[in-house]
C-alpha positions as CSV (number, residue, x, y, z in Angstrom):
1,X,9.4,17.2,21.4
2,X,9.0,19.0,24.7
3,X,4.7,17.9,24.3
4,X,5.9,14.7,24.1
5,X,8.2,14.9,27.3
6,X,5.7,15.9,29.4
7,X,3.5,13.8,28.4
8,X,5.8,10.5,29.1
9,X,6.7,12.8,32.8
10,X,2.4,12.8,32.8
11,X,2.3,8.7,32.1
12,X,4.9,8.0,34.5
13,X,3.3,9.6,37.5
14,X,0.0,8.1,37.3
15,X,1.9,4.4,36.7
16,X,3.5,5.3,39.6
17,X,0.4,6.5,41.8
18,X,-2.2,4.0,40.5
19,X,0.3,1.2,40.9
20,X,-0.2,0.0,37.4
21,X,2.4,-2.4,35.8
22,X,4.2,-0.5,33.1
23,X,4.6,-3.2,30.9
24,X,0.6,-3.0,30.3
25,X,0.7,0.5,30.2
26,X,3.9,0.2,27.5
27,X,1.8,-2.0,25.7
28,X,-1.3,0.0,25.5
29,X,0.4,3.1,24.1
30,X,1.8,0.8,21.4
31,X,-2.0,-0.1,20.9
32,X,-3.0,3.3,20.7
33,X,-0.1,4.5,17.7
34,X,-0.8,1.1,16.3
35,X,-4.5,2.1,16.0
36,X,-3.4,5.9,14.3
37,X,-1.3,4.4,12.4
38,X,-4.3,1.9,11.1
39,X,-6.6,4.9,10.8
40,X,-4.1,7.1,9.1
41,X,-3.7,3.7,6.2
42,X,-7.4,3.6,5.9
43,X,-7.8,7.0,5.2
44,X,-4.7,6.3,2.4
45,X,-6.7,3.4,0.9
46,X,-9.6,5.4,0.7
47,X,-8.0,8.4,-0.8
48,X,-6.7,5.8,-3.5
49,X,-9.8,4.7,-4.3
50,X,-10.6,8.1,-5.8
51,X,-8.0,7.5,-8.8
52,X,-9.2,6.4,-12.2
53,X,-7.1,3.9,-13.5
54,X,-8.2,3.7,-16.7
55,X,-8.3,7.8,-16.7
56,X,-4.7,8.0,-15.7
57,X,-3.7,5.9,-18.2
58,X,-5.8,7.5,-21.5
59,X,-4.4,10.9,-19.8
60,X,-0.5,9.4,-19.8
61,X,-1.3,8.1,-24.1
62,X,-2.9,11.3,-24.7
63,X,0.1,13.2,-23.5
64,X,3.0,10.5,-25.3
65,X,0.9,10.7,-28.5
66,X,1.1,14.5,-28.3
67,X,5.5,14.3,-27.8
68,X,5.6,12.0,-30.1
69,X,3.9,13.9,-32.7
70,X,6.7,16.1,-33.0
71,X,9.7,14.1,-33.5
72,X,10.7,13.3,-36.9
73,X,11.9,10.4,-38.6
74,X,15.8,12.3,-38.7
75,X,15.3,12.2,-35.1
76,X,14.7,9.0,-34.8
77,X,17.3,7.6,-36.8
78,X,19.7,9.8,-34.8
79,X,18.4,8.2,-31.4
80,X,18.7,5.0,-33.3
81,X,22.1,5.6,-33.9
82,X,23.0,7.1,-30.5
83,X,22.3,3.4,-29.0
């Protein structure tokens, strides 16, 4: 918090000495988070890309077909019952 203080004190006094409008230089900051922000979502998508699908899913059966293997038909009648 106090970086980012100084750094809006920084802004302000070369507006003020360069005689620059600060509605451009508000806008340009916006830019430049706008522009993280973009490179921060590409690097997202691109992380995403790395997941197998079709692996996720055969791992998600493998492990349901595992639970269910253990339940009974007495337990299923009792959950049938429970509804």
């Amino acid at each position: 918090m106090r970086l980012l203080v100084i750094a809006l004190a920084t802004v302000a006094v070369v507006v003020h000495a360069m005689d620059l409008d600060p509605d451009l230089v508000q806008s340009a900051l916006r830019i430049a988070r706008v522009e993280h922000d973009i490179e921060e979502l590409a690097h997202d998508i691109e992380e995403a890309g790395k997941i197998d699908p079709l692996g996720f899913f055969k791992e998600m059966h493998a492990r349901l077909d595992h639970y269910e293997g253990r339940f009974s038909r007495f337990h299923l009648r009792l959950a049938e019952r429970s509804l």
